[in-house]
N, C-alpha and C positions, 0 to 999 in steps of 0.2 A: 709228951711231945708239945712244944710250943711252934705256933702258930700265928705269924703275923700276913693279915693281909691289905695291901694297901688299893686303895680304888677311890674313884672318884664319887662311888654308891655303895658307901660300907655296910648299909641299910640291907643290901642283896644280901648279907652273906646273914642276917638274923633265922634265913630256915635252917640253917647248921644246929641250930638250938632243939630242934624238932627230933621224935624218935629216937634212935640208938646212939644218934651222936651227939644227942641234947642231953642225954643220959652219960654218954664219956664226958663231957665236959661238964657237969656236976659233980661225977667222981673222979673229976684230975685226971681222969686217962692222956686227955690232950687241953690245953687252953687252944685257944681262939682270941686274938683281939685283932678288930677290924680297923683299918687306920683311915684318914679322909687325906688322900692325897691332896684336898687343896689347902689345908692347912699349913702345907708347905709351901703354895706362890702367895705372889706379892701382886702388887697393886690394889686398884678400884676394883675388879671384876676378878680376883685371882684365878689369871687364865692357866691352862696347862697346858693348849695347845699352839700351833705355828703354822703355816704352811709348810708342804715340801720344798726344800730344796731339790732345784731342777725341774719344778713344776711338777702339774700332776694332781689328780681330784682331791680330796678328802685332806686334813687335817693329820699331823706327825705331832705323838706328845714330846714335849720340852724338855732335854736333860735334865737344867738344871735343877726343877722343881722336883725330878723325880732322884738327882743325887741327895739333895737335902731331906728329902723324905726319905730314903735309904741311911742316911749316915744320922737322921734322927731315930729312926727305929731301932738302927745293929748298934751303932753309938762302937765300941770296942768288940765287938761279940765277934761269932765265927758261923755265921748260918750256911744253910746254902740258900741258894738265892732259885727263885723259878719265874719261870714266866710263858703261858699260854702264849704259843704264837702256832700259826698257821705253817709257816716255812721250818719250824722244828722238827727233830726226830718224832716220831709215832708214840705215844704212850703206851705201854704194856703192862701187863702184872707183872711180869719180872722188874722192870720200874719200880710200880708199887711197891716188891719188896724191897729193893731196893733204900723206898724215900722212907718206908716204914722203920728202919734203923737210922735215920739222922732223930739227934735231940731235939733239932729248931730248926724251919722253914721259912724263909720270907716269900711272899706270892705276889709278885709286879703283873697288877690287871690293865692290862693296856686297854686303849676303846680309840674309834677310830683310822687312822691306817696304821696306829699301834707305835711304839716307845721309838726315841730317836737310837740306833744302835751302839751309839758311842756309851752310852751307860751301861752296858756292860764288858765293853772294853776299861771303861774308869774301874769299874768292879774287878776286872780282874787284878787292874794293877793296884790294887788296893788288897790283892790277899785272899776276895772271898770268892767261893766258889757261884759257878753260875750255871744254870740248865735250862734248857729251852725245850719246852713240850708241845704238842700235839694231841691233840684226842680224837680226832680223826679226819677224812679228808672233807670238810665244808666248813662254811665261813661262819660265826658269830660275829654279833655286832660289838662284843667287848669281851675281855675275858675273865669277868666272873664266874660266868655259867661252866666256863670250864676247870678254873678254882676247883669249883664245888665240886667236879665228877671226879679229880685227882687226888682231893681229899675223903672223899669218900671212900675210893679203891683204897689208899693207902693206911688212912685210919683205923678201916677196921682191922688190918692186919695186925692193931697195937694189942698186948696182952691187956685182958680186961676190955678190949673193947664188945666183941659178940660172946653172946650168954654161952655158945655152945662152940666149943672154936673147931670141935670134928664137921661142924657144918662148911669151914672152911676149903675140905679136904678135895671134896671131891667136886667144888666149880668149875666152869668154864676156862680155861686156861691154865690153870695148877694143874692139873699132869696133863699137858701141851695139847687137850681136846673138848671139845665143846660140854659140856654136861649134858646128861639122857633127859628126857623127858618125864615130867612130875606128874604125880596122882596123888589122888584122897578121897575118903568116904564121901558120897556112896560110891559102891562098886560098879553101880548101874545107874547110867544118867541121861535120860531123855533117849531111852535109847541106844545109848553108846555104852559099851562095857568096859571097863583096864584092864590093862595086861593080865589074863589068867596069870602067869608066874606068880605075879607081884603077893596073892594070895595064896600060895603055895605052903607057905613056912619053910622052902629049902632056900636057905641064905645063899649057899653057895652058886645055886641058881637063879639068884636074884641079880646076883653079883655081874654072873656071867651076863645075864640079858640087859643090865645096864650097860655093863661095857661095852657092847654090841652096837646099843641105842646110841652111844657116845661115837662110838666110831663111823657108823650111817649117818648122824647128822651132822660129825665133822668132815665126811667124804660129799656131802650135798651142798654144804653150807659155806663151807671153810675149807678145801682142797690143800689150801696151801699149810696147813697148819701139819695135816698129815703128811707133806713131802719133808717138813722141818723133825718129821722125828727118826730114828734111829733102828734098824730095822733087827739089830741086835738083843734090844729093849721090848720087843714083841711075842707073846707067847704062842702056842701053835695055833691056836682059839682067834688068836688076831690076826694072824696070820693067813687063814684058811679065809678070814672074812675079809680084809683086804684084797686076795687074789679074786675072791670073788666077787667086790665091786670093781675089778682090774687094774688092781695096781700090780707093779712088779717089783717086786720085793728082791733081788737077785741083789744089787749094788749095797751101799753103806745104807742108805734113806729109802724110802718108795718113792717108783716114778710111776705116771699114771700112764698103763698102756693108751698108745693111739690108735683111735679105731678106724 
């Protein structure tokens, strides 16, 4: 996968270099080149920014600089186009997989009170595709940081990216529920001891008391993840533990009884 991102601090995006992804992009799995949005304006001080139109605090970056810096980067090419913004859809793993099947990415890092909108209206009528993301609801002061967290969900999804990709399986999100809770030597620590099961050697009950942990900490944490799943999809094992933190399982989905 290639990799263009453009910002006004292309400098940010050198921790990409670092650990598993500094590692993909030594073996090709993905490039990375970071572009200097101002290499695109003009004058003495090459600004990027404007006032709002219609007034209003903070500073709105400039179309033009940031078409020229778009149509020098894709030049003829077919990416899709993204861009961190706050007023976007929600970022999700299904996302992820989603981005993780495009061949090329471009990442418009807005800073400020963020890109004039007409640049991706020019973008559309120009052919290329556009996406506007979210990573979640609070403010950054620019969207590199957010860059970085949407290449990272996505990247590693790349083949070749993690050493073991069954480590993949069983995250947070990939089957619609939070992951259980992790342990490791020693068994006993300060104290506190881990799940007897977990040293059991019966897999199949290992299995089951994970799923368990998955479902209690998505029923505490995350409610809503568990009305999103499908009640058809559930085994009697989930079933039996659902009813018992009160959900009602009677309909298509579970609804949470009211107490």
């Amino acid at each position: 996968m290639r990799v263009d991102l453009i910002s006004i601090f292309p400098s940010y995006f050198d921790s990409l270099k670092l650990a598993l992804f500094g590692k993909a992009i030594e073996s090709g799995v993905v490039q990375i080149n970071a572009v200097d949005l101002r290499d695109f304006a003009t004058g003495v001080h090459r600004s990027v920014d404007d006032t709002p139109l219609g007034g209003g605090a903070g500073m709105v970056m400039k179309p033009e600089v940031w078409a020229r810096a778009l149509q020098g980067v894709i030049g003829d090419g077919k990416p899709l186009i993204t861009y961190p913004c706050a007023s976007s859809p929600l970022f999700t793993q299904r996302a992820a997989h989603e981005l993780s099947r495009e061949e090329w990415i471009v990442v418009c890092c807005g800073r400020y009170e963020g890109i004039d909108e007409r640049v991706w209206q020019w973008c559309l009528k120009k052919g290329w595709r556009v996406m506007g993301f979210c990573i979640g609801d609070y403010i950054l002061s620019g969207g590199e940081s957010a860059a970085c967290v949407m290449l990272e969900a996505v990247c590693r999804l790349l083949p070749g990216f993690m050493g073991n990709r069954a480590s993949l399986e069983e995250e947070s999100y990939e089957n619609g529920i939070l992951e259980y809770s992790q342990y490791t030597r020693p068994f006993s620590w300060r104290g506190m001891d881990a799940p007897q099961i977990l040293i059991s050697g019966d897999h199949g009950k290992v299995d089951r008391f994970r799923r368990d942990e998955s479902l209690k900490k998505t029923d505490r944490f995350r409610p809503d993840l568990i009305e999103r799943l499908w009640c058809r999809d559930l085994d009697k094992a989930d079933s039996k533990l659902l009813k018992d933190l009160g959900w009602n399982l009677e309909g298509d989905r579970p609804k949470k009884e009211e107490k």
